[in-house]
PyMOL Python script that loads the backbone (N, CA, C, O; Angstrom):
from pymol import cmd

cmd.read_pdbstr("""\
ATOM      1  N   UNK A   1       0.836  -1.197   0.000  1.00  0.00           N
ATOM      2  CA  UNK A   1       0.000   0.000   0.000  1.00  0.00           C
ATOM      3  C   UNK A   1       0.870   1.246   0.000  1.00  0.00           C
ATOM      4  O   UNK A   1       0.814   2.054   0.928  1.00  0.00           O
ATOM      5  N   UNK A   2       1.685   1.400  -1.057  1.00  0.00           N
ATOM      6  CA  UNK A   2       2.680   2.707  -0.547  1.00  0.00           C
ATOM      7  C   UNK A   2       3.286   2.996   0.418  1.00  0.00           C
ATOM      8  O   UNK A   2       3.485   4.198   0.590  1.00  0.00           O
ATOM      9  N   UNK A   3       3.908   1.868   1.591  1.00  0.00           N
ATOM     10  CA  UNK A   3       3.797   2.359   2.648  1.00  0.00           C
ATOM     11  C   UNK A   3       3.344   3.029   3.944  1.00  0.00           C
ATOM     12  O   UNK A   3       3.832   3.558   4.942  1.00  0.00           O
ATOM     13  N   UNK A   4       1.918   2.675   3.303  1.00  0.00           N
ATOM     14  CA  UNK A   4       0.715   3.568   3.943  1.00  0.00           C
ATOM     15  C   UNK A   4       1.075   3.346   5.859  1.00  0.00           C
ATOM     16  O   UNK A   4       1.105   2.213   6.340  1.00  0.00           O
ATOM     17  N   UNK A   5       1.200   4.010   6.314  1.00  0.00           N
ATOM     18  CA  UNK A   5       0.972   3.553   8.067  1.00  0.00           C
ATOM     19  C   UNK A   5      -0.171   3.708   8.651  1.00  0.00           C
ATOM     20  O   UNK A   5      -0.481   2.779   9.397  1.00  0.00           O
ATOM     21  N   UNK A   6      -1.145   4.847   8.540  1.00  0.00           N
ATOM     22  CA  UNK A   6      -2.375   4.701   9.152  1.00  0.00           C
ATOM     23  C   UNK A   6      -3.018   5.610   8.143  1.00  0.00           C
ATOM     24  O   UNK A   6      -2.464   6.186   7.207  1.00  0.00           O
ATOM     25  N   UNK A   7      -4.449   5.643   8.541  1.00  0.00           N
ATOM     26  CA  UNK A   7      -5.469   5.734   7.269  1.00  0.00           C
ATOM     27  C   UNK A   7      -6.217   7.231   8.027  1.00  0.00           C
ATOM     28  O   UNK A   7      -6.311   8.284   7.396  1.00  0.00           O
ATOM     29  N   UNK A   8      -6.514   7.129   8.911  1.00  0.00           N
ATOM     30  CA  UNK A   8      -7.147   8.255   9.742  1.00  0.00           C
ATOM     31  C   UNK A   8      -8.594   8.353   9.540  1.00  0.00           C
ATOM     32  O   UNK A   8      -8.978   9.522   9.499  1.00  0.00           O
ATOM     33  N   UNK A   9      -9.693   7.294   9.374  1.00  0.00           N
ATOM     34  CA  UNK A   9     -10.686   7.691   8.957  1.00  0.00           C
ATOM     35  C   UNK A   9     -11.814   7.376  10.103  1.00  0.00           C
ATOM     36  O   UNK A   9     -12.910   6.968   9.718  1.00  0.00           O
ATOM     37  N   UNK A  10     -11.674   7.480  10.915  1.00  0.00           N
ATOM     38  CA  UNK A  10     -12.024   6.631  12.599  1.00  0.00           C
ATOM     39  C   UNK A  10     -13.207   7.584  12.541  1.00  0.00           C
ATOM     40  O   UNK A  10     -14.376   7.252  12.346  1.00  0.00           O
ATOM     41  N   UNK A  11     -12.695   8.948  12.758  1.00  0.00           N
ATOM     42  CA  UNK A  11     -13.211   9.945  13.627  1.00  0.00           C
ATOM     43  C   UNK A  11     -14.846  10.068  12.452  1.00  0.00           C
ATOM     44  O   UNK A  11     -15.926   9.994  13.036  1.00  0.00           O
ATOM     45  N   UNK A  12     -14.850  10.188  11.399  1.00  0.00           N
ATOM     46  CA  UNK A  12     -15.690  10.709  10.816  1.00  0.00           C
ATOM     47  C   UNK A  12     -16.919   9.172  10.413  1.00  0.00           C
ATOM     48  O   UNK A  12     -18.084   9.262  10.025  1.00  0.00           O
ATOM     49  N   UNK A  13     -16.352   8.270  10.604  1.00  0.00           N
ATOM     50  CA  UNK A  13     -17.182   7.002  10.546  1.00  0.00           C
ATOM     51  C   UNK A  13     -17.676   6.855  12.095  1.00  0.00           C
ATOM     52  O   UNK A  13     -18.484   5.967  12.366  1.00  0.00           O
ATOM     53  N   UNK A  14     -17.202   7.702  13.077  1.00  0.00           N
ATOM     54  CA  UNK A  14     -17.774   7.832  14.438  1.00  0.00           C
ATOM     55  C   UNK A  14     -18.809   8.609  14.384  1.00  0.00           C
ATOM     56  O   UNK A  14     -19.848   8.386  15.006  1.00  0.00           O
ATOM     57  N   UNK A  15     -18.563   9.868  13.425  1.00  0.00           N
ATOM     58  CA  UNK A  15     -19.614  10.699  13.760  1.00  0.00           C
ATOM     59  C   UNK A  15     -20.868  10.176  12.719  1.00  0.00           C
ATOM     60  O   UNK A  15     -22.018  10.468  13.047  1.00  0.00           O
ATOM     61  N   UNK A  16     -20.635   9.392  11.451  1.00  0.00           N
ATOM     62  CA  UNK A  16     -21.687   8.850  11.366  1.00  0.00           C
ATOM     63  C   UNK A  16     -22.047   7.723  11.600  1.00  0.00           C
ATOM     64  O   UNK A  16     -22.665   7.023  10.798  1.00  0.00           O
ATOM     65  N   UNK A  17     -21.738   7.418  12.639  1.00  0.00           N
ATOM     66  CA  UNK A  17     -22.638   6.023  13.536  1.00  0.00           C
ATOM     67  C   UNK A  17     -23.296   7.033  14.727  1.00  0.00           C
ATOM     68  O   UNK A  17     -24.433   6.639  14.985  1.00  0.00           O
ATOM     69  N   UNK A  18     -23.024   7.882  15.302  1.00  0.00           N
ATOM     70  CA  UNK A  18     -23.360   8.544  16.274  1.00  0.00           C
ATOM     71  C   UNK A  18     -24.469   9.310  15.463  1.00  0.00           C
ATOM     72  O   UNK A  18     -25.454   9.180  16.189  1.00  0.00           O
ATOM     73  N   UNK A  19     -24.927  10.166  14.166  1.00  0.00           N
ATOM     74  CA  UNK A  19     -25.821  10.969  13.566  1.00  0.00           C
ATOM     75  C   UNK A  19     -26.650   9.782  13.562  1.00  0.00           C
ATOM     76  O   UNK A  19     -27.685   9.793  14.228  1.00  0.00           O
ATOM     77  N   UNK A  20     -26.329   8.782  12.910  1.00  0.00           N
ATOM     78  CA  UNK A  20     -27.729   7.909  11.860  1.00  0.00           C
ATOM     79  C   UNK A  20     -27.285   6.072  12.187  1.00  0.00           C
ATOM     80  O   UNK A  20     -27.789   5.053  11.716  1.00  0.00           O
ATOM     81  N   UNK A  21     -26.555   6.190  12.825  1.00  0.00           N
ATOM     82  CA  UNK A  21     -26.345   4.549  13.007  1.00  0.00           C
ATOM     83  C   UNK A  21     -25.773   3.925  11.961  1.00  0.00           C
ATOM     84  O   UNK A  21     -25.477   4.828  11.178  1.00  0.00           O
ATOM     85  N   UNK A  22     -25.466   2.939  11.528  1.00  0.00           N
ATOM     86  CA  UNK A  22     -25.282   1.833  10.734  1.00  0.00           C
ATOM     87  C   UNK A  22     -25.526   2.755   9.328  1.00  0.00           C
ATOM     88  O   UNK A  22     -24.507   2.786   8.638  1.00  0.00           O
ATOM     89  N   UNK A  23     -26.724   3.546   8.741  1.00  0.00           N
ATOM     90  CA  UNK A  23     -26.270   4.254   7.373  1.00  0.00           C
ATOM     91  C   UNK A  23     -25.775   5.491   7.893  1.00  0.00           C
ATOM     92  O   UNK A  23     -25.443   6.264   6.995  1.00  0.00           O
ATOM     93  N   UNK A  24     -25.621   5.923   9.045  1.00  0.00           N
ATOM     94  CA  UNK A  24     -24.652   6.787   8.771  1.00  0.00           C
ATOM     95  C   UNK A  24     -23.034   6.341   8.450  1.00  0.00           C
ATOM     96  O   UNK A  24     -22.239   6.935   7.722  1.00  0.00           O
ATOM     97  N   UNK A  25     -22.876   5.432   9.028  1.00  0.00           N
ATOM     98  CA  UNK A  25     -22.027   4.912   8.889  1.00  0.00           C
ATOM     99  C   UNK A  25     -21.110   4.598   7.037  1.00  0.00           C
ATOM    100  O   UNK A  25     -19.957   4.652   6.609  1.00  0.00           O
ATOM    101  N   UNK A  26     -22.835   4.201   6.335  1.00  0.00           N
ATOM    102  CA  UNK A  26     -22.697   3.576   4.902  1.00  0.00           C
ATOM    103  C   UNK A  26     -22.296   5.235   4.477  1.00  0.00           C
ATOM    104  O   UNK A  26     -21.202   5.432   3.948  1.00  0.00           O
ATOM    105  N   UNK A  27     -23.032   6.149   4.679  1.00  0.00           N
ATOM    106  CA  UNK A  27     -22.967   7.691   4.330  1.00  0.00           C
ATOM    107  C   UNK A  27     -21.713   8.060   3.947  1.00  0.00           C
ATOM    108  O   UNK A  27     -21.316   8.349   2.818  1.00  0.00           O
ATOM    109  N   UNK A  28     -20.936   8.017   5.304  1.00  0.00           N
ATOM    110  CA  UNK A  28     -19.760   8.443   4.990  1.00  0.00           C
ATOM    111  C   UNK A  28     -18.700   7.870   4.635  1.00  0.00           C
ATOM    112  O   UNK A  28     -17.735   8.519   4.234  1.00  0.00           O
ATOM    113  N   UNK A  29     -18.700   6.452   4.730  1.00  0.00           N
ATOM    114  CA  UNK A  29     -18.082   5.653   3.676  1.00  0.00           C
ATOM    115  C   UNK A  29     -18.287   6.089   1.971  1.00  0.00           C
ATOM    116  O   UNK A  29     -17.403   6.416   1.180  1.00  0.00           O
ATOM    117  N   UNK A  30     -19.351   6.000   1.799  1.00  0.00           N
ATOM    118  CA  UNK A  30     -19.812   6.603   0.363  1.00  0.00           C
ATOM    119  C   UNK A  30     -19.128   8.089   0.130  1.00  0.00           C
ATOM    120  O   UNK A  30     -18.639   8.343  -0.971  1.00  0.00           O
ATOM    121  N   UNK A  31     -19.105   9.130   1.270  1.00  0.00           N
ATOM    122  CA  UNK A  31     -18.461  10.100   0.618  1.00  0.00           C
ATOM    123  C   UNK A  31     -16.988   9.817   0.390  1.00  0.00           C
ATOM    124  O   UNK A  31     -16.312  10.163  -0.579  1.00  0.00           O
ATOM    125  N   UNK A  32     -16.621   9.142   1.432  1.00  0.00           N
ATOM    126  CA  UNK A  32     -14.831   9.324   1.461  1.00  0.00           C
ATOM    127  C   UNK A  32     -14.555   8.497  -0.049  1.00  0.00           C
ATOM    128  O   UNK A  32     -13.570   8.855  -0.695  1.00  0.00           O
ATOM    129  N   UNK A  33     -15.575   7.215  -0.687  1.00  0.00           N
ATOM    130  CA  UNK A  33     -15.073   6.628  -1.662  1.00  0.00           C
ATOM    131  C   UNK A  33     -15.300   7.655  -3.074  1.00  0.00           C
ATOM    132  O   UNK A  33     -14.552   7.721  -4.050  1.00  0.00           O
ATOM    133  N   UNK A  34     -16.381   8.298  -2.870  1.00  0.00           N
ATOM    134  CA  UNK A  34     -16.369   9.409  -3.811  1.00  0.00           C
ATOM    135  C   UNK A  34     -14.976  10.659  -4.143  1.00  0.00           C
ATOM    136  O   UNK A  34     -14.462  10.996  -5.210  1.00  0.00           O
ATOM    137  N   UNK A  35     -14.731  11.056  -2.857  1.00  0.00           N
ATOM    138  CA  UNK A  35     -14.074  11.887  -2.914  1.00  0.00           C
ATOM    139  C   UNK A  35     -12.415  11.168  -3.397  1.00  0.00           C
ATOM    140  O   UNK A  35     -11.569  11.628  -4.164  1.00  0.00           O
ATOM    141  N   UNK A  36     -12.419  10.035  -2.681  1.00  0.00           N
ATOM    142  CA  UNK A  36     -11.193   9.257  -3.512  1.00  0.00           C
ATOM    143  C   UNK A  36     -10.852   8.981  -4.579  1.00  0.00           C
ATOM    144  O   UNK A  36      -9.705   8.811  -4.992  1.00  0.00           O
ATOM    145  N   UNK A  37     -12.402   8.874  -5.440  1.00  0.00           N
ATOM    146  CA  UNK A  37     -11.942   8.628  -7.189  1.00  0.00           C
ATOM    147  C   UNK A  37     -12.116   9.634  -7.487  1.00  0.00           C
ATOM    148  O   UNK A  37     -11.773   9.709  -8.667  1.00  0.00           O
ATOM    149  N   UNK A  38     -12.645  11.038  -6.968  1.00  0.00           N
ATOM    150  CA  UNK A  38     -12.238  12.285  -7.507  1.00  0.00           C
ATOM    151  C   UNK A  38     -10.937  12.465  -7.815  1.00  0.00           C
ATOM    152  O   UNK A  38     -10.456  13.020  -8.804  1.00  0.00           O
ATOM    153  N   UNK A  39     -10.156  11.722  -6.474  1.00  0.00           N
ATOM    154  CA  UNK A  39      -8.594  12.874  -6.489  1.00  0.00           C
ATOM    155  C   UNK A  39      -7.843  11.752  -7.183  1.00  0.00           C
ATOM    156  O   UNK A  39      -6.614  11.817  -7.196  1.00  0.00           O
ATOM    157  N   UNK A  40      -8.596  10.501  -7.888  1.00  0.00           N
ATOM    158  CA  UNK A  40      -7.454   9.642  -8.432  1.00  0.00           C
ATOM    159  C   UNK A  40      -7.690  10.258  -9.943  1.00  0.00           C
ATOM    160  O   UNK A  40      -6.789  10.388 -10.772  1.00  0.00           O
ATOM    161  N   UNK A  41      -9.186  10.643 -10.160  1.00  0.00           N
ATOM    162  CA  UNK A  41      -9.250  11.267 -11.234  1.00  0.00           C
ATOM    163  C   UNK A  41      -8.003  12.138 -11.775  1.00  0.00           C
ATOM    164  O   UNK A  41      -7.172  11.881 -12.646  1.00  0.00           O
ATOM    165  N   UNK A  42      -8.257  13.783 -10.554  1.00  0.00           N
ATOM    166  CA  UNK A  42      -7.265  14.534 -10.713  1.00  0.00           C
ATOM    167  C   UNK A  42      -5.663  14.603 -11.310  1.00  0.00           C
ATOM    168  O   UNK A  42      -4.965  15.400 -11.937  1.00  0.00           O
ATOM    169  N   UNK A  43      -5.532  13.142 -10.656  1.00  0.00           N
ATOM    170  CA  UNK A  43      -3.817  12.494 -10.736  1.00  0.00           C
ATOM    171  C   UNK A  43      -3.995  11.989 -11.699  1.00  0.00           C
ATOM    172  O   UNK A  43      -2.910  11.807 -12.252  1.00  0.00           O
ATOM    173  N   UNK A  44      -4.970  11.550 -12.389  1.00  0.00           N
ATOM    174  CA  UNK A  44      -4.739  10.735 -13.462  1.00  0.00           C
ATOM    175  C   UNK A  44      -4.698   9.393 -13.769  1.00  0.00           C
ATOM    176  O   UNK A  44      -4.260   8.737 -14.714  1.00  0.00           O
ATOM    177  N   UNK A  45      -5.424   9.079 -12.443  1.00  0.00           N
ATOM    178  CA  UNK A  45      -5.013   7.557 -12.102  1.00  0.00           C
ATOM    179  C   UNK A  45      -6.987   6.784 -12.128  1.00  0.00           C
ATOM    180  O   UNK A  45      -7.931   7.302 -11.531  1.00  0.00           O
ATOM    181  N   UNK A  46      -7.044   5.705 -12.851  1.00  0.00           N
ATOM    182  CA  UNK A  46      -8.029   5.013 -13.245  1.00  0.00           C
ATOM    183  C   UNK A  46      -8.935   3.953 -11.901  1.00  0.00           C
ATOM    184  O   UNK A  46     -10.027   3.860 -11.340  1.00  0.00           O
ATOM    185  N   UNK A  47      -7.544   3.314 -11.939  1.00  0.00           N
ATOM    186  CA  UNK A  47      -7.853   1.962 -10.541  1.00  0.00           C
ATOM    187  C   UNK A  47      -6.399   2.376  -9.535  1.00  0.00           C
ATOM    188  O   UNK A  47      -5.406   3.074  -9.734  1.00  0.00           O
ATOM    189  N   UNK A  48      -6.734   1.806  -8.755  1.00  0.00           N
ATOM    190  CA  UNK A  48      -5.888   2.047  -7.289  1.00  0.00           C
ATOM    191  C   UNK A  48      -4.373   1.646  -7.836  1.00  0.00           C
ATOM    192  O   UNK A  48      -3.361   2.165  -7.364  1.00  0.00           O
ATOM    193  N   UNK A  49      -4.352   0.772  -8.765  1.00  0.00           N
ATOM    194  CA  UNK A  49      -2.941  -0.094  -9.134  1.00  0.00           C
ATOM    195  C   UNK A  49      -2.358   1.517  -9.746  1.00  0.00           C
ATOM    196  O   UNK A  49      -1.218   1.664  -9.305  1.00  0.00           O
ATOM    197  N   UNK A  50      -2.653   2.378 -10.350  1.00  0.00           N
ATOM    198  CA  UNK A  50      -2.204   3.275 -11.337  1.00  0.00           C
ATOM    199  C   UNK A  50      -1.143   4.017 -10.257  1.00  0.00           C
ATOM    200  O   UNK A  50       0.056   4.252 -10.409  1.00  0.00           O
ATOM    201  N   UNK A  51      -2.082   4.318  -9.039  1.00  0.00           N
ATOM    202  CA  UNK A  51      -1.240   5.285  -7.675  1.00  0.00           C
ATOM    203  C   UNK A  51       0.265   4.736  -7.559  1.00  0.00           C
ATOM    204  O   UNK A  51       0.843   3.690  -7.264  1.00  0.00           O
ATOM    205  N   UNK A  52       0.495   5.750  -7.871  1.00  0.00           N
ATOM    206  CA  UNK A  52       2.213   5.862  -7.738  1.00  0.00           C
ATOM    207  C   UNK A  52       2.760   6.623  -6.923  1.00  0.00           C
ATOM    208  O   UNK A  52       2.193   7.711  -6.820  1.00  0.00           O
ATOM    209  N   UNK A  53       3.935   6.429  -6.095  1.00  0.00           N
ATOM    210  CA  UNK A  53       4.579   7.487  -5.222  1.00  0.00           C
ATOM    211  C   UNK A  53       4.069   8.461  -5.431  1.00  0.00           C
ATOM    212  O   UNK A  53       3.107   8.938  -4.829  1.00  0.00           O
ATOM    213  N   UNK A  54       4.913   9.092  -6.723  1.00  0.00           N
ATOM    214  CA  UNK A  54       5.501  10.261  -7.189  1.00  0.00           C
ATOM    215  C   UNK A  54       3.578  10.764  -6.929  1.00  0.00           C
ATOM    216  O   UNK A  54       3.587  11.991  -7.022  1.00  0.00           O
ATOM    217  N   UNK A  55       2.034  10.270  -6.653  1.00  0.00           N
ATOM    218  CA  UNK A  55       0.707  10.851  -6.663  1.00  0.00           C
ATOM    219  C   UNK A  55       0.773  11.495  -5.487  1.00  0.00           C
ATOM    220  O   UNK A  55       0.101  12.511  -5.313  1.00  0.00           O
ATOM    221  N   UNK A  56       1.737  10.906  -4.342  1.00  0.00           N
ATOM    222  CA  UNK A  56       0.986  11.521  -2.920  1.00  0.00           C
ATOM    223  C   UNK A  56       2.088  12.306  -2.493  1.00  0.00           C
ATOM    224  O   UNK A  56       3.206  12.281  -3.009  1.00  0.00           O
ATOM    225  N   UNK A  57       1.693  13.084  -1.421  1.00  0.00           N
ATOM    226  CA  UNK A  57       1.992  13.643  -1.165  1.00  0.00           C
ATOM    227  C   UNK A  57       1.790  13.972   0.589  1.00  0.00           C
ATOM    228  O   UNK A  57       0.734  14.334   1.109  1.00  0.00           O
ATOM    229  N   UNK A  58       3.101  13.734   1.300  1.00  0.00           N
ATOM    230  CA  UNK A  58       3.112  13.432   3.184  1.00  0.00           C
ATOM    231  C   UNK A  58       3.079  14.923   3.284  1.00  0.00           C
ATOM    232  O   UNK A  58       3.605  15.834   2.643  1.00  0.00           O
ATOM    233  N   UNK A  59       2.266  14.852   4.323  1.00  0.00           N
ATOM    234  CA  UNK A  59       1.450  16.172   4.969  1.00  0.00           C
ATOM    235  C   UNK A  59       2.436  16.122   6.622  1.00  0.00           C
ATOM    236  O   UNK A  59       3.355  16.884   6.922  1.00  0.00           O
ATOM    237  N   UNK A  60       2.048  15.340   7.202  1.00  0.00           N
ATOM    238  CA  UNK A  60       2.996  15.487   8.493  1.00  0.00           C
ATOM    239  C   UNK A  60       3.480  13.437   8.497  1.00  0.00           C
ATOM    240  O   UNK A  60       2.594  12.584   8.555  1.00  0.00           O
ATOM    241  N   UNK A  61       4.960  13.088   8.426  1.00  0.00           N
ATOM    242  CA  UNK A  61       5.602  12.001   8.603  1.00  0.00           C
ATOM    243  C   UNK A  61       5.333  11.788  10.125  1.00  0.00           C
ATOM    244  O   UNK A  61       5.380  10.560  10.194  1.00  0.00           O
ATOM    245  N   UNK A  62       5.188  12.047  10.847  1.00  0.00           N
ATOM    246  CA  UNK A  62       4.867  12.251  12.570  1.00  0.00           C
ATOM    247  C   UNK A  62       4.158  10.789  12.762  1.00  0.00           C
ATOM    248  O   UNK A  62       3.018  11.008  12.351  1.00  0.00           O
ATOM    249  N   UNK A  63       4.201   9.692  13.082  1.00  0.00           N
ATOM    250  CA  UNK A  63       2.991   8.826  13.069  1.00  0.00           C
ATOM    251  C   UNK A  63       2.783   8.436  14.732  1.00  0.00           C
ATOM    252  O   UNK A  63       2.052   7.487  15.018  1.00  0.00           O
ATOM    253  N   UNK A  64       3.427   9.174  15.738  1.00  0.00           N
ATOM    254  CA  UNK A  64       3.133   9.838  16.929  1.00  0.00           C
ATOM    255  C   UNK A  64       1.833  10.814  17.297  1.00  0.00           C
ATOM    256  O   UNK A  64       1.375  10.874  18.438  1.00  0.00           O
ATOM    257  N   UNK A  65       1.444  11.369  16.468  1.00  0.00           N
ATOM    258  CA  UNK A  65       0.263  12.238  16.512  1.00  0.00           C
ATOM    259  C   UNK A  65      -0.612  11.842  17.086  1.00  0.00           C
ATOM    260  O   UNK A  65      -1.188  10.758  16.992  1.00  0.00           O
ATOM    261  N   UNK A  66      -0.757  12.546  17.622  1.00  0.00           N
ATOM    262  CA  UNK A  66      -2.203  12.234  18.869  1.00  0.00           C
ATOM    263  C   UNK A  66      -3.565  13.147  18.694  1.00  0.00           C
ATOM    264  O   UNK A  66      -3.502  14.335  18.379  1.00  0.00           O
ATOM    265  N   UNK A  67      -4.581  12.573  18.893  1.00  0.00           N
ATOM    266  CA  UNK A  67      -5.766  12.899  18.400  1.00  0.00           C
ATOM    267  C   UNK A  67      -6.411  14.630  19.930  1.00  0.00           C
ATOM    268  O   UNK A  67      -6.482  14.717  21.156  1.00  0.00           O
ATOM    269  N   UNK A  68      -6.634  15.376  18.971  1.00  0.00           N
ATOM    270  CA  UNK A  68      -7.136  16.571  19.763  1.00  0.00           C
ATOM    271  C   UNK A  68      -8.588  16.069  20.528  1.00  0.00           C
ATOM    272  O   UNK A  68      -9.039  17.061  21.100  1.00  0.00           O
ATOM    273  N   UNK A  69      -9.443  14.932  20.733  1.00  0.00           N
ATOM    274  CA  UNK A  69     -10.495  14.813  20.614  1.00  0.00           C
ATOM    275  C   UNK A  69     -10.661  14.814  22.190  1.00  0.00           C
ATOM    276  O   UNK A  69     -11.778  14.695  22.693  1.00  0.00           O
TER     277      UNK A  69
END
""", "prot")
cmd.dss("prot")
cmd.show_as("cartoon", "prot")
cmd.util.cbc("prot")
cmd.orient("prot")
């Protein structure tokens, strides 16, 4: 997976189990997969195999980060 270390998607699949239960849950799964083939669009990339290094781009390497919540 690119080296992926963590995914970060906890918090917002919390808040939709906490709004709507179980489809909130489906909800925001559905957006995050939307918004993902948007930005593979952007890059240029078709299916997940296309993602290449050189697509992403590390925001903070820190994998110490601790959640403000």
């Amino acid at each position: 997976a690119l080296d992926a270390k963590e995914v970060l998607i906890g918090r917002p699949v919390l808040w939709g189990l906490a709004v709507d239960g179980m489809q909130g849950v489906r909800n925001v799964l559905d957006i995050l997969k939307k918004e993902f083939r948007v930005a593979m669009m952007l890059c240029g990339c078709q299916t997940v195999d296309d993602i290449r290094k050189n697509n992403i781009l590390v925001m903070n390497n820190n994998t110490n980060t601790r959640s403000k919540l």
